[in-house]
C-alpha positions in Angstrom: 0.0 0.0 0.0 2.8 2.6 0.8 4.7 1.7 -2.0 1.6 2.2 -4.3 1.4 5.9 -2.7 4.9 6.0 -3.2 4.6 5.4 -6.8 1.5 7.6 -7.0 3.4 10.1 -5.3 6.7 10.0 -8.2 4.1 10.0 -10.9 2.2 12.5 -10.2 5.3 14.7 -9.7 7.0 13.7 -12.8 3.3 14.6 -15.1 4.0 18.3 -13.3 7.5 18.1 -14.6 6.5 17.5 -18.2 3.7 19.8 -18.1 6.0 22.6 -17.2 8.7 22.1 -19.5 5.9 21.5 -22.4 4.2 24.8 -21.0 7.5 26.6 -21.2 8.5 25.5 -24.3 5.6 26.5 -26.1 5.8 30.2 -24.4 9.3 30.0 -25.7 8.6 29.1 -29.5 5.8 31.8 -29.4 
């Protein structure tokens, strides 16, 4: 069960990480 949140928890942070970097990017090509 922890390791499920744990995994959850990784996830979820690395889906933030993308969306920034995609977010940026496209302010950047703009």
């Amino acid at each position: 069960m922890v390791f499920m949140l744990f995994l959850m928890k990784i996830n979820l942070k690395s889906h933030l990480v993308f969306k920034c970097r995609y977010f940026k990017c496209c302010n950047f090509k703009r």
